[in-house]
Biotite code that builds the C-alpha atoms (Angstrom):
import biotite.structure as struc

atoms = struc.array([
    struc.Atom([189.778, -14.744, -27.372], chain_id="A", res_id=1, res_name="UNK", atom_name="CA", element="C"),
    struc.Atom([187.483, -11.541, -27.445], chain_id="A", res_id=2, res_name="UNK", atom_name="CA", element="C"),
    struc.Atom([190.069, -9.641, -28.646], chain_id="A", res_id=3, res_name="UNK", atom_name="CA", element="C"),
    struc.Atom([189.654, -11.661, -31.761], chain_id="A", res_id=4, res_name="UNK", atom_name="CA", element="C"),
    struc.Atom([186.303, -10.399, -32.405], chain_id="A", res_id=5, res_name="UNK", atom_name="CA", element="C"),
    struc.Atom([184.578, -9.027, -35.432], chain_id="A", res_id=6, res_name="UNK", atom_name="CA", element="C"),
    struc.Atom([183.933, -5.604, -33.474], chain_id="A", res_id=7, res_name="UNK", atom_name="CA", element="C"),
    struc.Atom([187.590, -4.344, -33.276], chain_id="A", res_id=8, res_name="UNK", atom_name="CA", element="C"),
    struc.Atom([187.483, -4.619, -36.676], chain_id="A", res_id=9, res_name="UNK", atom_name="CA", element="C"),
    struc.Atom([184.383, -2.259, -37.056], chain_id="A", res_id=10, res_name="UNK", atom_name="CA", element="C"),
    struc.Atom([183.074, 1.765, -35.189], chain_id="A", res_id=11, res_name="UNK", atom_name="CA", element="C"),
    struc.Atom([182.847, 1.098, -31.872], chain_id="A", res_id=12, res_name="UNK", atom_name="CA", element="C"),
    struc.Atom([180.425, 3.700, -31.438], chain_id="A", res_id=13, res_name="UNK", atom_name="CA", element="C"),
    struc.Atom([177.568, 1.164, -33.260], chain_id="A", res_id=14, res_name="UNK", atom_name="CA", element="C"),
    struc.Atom([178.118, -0.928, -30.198], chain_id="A", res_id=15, res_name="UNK", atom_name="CA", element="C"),
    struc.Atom([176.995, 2.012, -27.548], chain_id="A", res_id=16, res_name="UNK", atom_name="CA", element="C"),
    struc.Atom([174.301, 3.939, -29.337], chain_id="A", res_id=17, res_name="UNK", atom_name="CA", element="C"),
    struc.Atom([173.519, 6.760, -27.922], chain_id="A", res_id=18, res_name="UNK", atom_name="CA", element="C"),
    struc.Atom([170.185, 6.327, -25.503], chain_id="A", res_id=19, res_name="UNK", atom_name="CA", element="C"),
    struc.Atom([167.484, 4.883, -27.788], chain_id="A", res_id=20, res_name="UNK", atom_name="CA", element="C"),
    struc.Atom([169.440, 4.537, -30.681], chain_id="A", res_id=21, res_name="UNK", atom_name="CA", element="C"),
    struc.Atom([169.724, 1.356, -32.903], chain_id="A", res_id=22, res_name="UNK", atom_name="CA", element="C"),
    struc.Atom([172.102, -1.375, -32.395], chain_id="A", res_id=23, res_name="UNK", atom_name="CA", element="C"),
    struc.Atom([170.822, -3.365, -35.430], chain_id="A", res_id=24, res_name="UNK", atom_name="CA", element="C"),
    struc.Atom([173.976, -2.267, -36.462], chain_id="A", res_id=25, res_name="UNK", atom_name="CA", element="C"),
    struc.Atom([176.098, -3.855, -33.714], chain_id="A", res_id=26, res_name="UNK", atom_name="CA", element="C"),
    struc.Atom([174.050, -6.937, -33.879], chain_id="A", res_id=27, res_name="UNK", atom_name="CA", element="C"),
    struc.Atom([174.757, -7.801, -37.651], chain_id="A", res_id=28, res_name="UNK", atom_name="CA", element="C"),
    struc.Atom([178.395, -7.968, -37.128], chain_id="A", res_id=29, res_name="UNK", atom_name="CA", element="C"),
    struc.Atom([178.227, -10.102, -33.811], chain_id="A", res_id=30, res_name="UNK", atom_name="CA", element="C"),
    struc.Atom([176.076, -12.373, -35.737], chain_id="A", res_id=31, res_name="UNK", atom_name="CA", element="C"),
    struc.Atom([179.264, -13.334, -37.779], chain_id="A", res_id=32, res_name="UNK", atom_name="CA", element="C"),
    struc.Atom([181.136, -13.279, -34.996], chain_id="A", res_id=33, res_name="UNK", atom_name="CA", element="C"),
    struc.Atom([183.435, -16.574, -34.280], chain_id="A", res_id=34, res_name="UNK", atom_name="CA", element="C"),
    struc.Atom([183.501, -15.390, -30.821], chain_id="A", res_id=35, res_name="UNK", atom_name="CA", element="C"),
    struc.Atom([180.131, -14.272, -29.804], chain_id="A", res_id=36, res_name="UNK", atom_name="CA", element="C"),
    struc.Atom([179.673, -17.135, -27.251], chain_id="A", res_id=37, res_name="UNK", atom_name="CA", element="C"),
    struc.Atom([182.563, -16.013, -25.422], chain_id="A", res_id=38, res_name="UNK", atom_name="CA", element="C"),
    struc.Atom([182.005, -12.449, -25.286], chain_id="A", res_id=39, res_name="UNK", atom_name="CA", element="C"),
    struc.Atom([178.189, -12.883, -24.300], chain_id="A", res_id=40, res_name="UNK", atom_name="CA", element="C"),
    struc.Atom([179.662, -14.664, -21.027], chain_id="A", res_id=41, res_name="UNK", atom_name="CA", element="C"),
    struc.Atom([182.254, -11.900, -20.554], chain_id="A", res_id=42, res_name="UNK", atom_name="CA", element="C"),
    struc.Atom([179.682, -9.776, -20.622], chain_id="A", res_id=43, res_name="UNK", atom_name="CA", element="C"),
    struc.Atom([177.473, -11.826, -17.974], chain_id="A", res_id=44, res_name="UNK", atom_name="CA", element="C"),
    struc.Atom([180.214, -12.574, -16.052], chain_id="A", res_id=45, res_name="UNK", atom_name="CA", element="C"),
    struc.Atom([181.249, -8.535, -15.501], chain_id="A", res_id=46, res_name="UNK", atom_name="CA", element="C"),
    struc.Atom([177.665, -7.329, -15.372], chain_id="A", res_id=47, res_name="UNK", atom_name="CA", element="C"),
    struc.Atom([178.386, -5.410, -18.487], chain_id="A", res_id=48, res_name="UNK", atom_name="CA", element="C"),
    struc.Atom([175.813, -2.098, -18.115], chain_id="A", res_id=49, res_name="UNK", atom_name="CA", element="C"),
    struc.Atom([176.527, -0.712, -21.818], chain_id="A", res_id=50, res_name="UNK", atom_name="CA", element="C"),
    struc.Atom([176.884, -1.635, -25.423], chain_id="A", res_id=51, res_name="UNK", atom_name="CA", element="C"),
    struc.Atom([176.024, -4.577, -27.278], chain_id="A", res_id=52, res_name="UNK", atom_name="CA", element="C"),
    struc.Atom([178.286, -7.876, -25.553], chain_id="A", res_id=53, res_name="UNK", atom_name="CA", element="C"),
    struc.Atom([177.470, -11.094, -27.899], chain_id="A", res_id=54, res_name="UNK", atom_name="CA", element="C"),
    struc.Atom([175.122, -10.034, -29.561], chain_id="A", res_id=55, res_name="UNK", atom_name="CA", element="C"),
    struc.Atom([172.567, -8.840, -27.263], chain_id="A", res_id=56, res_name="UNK", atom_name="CA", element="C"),
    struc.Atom([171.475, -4.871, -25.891], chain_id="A", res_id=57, res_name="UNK", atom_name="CA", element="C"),
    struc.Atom([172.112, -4.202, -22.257], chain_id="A", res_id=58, res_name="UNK", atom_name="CA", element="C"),
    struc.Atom([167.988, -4.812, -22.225], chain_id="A", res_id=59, res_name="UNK", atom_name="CA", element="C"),
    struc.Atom([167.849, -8.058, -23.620], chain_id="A", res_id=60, res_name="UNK", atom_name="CA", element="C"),
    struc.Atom([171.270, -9.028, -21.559], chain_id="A", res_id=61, res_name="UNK", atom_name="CA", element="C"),
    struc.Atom([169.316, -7.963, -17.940], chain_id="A", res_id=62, res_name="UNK", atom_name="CA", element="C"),
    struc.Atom([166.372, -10.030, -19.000], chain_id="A", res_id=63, res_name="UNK", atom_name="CA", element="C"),
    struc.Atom([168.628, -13.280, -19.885], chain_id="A", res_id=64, res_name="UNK", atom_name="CA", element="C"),
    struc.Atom([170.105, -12.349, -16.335], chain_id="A", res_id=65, res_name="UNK", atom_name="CA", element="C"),
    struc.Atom([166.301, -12.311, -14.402], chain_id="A", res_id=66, res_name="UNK", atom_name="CA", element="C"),
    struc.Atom([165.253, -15.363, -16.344], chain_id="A", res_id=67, res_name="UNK", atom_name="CA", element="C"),
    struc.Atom([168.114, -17.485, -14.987], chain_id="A", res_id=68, res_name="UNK", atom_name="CA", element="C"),
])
């Protein structure tokens, strides 16, 4: 369950960075994350514009999207 992730454990605001901003952050604690698969496809699945979703930036999430 994503509610079961690492990230409601942590600031949200590292997971929506401010324009620019770093989400090495963010991307640290998903990569611990026993439920990074499932929020990835959450993400995916809702067309998620913002924040970090499964470990990936909205950037690298609308690339994954083109290359499919």
């Amino acid at each position: 369950m994503i509610a079961d992730g690492l990230c409601a454990e942590t600031d949200p605001e590292s997971f929506f960075p401010e324009r620019g901003g770093s989400t090495r952050a963010a991307k640290k604690v998903c990569l611990a994350c026993e439920v990074r698969a499932e929020c990835l496809e959450y993400a995916l699945t809702h067309d998620e514009q913002f924040g970090v979703w499964g470990g990936l930036s909205e950037r690298e999430r609308r690339r994954l999207r083109n290359a499919a």
